[in-house]
C-alpha positions in Angstrom: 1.9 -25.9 8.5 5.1 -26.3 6.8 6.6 -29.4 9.1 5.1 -33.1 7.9 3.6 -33.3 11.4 1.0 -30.5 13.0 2.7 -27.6 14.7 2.5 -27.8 18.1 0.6 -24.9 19.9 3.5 -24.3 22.3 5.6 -24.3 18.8 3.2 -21.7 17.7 3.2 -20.0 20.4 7.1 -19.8 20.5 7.1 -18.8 17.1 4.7 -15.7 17.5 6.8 -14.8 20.0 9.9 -15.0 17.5 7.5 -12.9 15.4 7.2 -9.9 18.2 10.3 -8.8 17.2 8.7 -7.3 14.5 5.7 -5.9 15.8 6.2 -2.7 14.3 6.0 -4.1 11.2 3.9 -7.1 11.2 0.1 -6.6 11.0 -0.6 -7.5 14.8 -4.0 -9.6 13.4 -1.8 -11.4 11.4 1.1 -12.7 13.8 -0.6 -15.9 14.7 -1.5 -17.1 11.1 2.1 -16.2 10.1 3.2 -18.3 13.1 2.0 -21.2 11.1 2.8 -20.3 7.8 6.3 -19.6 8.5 9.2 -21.8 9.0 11.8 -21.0 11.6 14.0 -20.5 9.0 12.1 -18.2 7.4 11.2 -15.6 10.7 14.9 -16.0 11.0 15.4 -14.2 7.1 13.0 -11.4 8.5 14.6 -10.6 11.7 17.9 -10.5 9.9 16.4 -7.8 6.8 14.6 -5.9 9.6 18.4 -5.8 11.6 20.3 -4.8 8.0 17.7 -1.7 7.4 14.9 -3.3 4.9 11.8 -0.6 4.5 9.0 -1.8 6.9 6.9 -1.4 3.9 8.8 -3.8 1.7 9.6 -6.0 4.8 5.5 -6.2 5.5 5.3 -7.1 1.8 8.2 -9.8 2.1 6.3 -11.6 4.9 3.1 -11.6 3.8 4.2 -12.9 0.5 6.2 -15.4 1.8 3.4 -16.7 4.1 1.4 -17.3 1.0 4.0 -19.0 -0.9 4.5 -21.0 2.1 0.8 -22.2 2.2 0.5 -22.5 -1.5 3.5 -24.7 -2.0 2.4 -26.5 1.1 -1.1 -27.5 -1.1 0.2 -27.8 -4.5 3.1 -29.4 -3.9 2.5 -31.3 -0.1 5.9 -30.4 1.3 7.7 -27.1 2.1 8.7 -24.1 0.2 12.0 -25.7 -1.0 15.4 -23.4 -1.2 15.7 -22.3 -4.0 13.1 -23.4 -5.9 13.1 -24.9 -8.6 12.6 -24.4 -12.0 9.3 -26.5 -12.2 7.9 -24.9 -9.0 7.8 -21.4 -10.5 6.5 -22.6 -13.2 3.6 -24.3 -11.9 3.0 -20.9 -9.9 2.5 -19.0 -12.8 0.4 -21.3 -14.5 -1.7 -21.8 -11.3 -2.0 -18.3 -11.0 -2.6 -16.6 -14.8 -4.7 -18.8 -16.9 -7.0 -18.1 -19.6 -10.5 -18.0 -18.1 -12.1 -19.2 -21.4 -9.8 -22.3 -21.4 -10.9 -23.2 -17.9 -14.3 -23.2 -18.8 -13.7 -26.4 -21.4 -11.0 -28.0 -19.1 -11.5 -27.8 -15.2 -8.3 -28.9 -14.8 -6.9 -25.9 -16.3 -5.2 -23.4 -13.9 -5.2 -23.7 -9.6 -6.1 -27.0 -8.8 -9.7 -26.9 -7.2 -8.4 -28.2 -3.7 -5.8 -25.9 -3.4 -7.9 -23.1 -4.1 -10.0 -24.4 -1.7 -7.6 -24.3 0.7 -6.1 -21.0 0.4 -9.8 -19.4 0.7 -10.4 -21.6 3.9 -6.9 -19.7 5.0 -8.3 -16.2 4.0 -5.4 -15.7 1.6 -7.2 -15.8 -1.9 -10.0 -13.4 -2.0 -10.6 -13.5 -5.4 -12.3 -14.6 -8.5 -10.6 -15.9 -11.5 -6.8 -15.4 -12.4 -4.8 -13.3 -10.5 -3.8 -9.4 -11.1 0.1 -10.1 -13.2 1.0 -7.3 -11.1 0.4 -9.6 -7.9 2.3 -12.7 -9.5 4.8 -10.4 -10.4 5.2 -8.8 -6.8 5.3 -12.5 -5.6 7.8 -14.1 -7.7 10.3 -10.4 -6.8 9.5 -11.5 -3.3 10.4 -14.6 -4.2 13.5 -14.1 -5.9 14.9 -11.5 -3.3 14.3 -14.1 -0.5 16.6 -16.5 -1.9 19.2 -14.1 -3.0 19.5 -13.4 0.9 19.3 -17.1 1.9 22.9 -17.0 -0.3 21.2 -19.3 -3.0 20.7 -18.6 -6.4 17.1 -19.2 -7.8 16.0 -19.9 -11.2 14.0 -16.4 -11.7 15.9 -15.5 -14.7 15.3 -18.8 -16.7 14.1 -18.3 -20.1 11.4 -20.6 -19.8 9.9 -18.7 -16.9 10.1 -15.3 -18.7 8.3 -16.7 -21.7 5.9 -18.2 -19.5 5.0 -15.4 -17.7 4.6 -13.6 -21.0 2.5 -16.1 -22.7 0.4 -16.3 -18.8 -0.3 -12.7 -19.3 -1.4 -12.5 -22.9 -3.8 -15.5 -22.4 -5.2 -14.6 -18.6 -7.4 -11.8 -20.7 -7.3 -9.6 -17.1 -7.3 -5.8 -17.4 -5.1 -3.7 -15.6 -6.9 -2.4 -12.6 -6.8 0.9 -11.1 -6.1 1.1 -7.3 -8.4 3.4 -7.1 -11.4 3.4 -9.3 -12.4 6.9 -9.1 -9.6 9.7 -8.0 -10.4 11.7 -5.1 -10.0 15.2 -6.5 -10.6 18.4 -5.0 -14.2 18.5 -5.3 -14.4 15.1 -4.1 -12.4 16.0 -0.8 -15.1 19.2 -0.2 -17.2 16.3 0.2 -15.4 14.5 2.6 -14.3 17.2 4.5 -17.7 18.3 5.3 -18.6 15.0 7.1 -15.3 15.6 9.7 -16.8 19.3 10.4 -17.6 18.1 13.9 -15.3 18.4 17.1 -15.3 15.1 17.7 -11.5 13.6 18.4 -12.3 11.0 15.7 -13.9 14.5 13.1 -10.8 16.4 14.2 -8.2 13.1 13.1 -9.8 12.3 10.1 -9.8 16.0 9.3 -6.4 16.5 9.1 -5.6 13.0 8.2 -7.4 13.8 4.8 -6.3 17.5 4.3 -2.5 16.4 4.8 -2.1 13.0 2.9 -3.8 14.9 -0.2 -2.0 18.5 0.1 1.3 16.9 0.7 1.4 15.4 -2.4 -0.8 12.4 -2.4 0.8 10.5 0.1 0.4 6.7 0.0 -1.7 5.6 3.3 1.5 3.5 4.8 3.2 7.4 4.9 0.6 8.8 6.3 0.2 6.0 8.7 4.1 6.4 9.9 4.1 10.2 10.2 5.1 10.9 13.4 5.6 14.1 15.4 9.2 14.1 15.0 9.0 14.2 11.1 7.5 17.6 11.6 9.3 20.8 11.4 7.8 24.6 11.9 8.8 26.7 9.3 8.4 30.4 9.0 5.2 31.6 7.5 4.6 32.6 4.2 2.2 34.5 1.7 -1.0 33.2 -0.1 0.4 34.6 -3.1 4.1 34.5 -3.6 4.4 37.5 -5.6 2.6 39.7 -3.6 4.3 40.8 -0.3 1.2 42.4 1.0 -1.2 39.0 0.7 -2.0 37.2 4.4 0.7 35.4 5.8 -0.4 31.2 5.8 1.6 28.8 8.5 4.1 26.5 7.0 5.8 23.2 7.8 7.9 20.7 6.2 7.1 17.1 6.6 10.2 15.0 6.1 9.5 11.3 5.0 12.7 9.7 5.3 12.2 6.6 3.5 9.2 6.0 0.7 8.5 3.6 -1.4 10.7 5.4 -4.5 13.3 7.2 -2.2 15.5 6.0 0.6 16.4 7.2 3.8 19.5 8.7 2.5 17.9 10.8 0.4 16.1 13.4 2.7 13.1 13.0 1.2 10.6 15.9 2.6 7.4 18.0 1.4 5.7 21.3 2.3 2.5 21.9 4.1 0.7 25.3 4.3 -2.0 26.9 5.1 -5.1 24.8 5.9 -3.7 21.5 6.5 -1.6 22.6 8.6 -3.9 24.5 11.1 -6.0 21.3 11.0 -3.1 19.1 11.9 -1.9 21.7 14.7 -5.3 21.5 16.2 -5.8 17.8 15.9 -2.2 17.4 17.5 -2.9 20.3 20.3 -6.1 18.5 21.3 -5.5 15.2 21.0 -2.5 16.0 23.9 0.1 14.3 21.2 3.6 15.5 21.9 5.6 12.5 20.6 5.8 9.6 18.5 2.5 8.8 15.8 0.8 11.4 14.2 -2.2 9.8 13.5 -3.7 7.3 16.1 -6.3 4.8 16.9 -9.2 6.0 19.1 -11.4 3.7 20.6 -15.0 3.4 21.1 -15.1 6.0 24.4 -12.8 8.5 22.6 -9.6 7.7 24.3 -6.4 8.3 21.6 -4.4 5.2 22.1 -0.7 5.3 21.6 -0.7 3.0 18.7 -0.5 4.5 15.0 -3.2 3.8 12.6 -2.2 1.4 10.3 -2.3 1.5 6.6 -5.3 -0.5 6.2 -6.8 1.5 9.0 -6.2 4.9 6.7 -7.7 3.0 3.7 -11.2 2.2 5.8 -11.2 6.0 7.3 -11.3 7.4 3.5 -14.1 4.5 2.7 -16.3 5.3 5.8 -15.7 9.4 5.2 -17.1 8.3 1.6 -20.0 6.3 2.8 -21.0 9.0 4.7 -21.1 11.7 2.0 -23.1 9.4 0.0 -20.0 8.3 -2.5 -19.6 4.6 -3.1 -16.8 3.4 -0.9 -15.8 0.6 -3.8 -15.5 3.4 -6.0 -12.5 4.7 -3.9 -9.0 4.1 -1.9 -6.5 5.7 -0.1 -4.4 5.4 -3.8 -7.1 8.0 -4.7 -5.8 10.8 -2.4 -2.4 10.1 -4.6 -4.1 10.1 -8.0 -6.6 12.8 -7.0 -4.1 15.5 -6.1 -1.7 15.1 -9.5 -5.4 15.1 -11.3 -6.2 17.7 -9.6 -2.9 19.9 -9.8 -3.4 19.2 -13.9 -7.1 20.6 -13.9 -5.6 23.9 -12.3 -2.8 24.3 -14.3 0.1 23.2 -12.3 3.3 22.2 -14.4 4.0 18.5 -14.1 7.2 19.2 -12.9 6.2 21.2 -9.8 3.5 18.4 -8.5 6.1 15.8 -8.9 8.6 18.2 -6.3 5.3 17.6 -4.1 4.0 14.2 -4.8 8.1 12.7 -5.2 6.9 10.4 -8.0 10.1 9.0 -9.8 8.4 7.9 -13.0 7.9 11.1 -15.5 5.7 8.6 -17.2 3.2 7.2 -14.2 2.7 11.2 -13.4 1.8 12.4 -16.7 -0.5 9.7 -17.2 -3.1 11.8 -14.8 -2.1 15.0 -17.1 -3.1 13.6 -20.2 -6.2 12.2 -19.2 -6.9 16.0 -18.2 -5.5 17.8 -20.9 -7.7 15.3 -23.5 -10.6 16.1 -20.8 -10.3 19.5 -20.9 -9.3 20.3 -24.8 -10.9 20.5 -27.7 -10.7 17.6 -29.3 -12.7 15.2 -27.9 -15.5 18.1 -28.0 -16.0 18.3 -31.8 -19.6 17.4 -31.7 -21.4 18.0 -28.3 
């Protein structure tokens, strides 16, 4: 893709060989149409940020932002991702990328060219309609900007005329911020879910705890859930239902340590409590799925066998969709995001101080988490009940 001449299969081949290196990070359905998205050079960056430490979460961001890039400068531009880019390239990014939809309507030319729009959806790697999320452009341009930095060049990400560009892109593109989850799956929402996993099925059993765990630890994002493994858990002696009274049942506890998320580094120890009911269910799931090592939460195919693979993210994402399709919810209403909004929504309706959910859900911004208090506090006060 990115040579003037066709890739060779046996180049591709070689290449997604090159690529197996980092199998546990790549998507595995995605290795060969990296293969020819990526330069040698640029499989060669990746193997060296997956040596020096780089999150497989960021690094699996890095990647498959890259590949685009590659394929988009590739049709824009007919040549390579150059390095660094130049000032005019990220430009035209942007303005390929946020337009003003009312704009384009009068002038076709206006925004992506149609051909290489055309050509990224014949890729599969623009799905949708109209300008892009600024969140999106933004991740991309970061990804952008932190690949050259470790090529040793210095790119033009801090020019001026990009910032203002960006800003202008933004104001005119007219696109609303959108949720990652529409709806947030709150407590009464999980009852629901829940009740379709009440069989004893491996698959009920799984998605049991998979559920009761990524929401009563906090909200987990699915790529946590999807690298839990065995060895992140650690028995802890049990404690009482209520804390203040000594005579209340005992409930079995266990600490989940996370290691490296998306706001915390390895360094930092980063870890959350389970009790009571999650953790039976995760015991039990563990104890019958025979699992004494390595992923937590693991693929089962069609005959019931559990394969040694973990689920991946995406995989976690299409368990909460099909769990809401059966309970009669509206899959596009919800994500795996909605296990993380739904539990610091839910810990607001029942009271719980801000501070305290953050201990559990590890957010870093004040701000982001209080968001989901407010909207409860206004929903459950008095104000916005003056006439009913």
């Amino acid at each position: 893709m990115n040579t003037e001449l066709p890739l060779s299969r046996h180049e591709i081949l070689k290449r997604a060989e090159e690529l197996d290196a980092l199998d546990a990070i790549l998507p595995f359905d995605r290795r060969d149409q990296l293969a020819e998205l990526l330069t040698d050079e640029d499989v060669a960056t990746l193997k060296h940020l997956a040596k020096e430490g780089m999150g497989a979460n960021t690094l699996r961001a890095l990647a498959s932002d890259l590949g685009y890039l590659e394929a988009w400068c590739e049709l824009s531009t007919g040549a390579p991702l150059p390095w660094p880019a130049p000032e005019s390239l990220l430009l035209k990014f942007v303005a390929h990328h946020l337009w003003d939809p009312v704009e384009r309507a009068a002038d076709p030319s206006h925004g992506m060219p149609v051909e290489v729009e055309a050509g990224l959806r014949a890729q599969g790697l623009l799905r949708v309609d109209g300008p892009h999320a600024p969140d999106t452009v933004r991740r991309r341009l970061t990804s952008w900007s932190i690949l050259t930095r470790w090529r040793g060049l210095t790119g033009a990400f801090s020019a001026p005329s990009l910032k203002t560009a960006l800003r202008l892109a933004v104001k005119s593109s007219g696109r609303p911020r959108q949720r990652k989850s529409k709806m947030a799956v709150t407590g009464n929402i999980l009852t629901k879910l829940l009740a379709t996993c009440n069989g004893e099925r491996l698959v009920d059993l799984r998605d049991r705890a998979l559920l009761l765990t990524a929401f009563a630890s906090g909200g987990r994002r699915r790529s946590e859930v999807a690298n839990l493994r065995i060895e992140d858990l650690v028995d802890e002696e049990p404690v009482h239902a209520d804390p203040k009274n000594p005579a209340s049942p005992l409930l079995p506890c266990l600490t989940i340590n996370l290691g490296r998320t998306k706001t915390t580094s390895a360094d930092d120890m980063a870890h959350v409590i389970l009790i009571g009911r999650p953790v039976e269910a995760l015991k039990h799931w563990i104890e019958v799925a025979r699992i004494e090592s390595g992923p937590v939460f693991r693929r089962i195919d069609q005959w019931g066998n559990v394969d040694r693979r973990a689920l991946t993210p995406q995989s976690v994402n299409l368990i909460l969709k099909s769990r809401c399709r059966q309970a009669g919810l509206d899959p596009e209403a919800f994500s795996a995001h909605g296990l993380r909004s739904g539990y610091l929504t839910e810990a607001a309706n029942r009271g719980v101080s801000l501070q305290e959910a953050m201990q559990q859900s590890l957010h870093k911004s004040v701000t982001q988490a209080a968001s989901y208090y407010n909207n409860a506090e206004r929903k459950n006060g008095r104000a916005a009940r003056l006439v009913t």
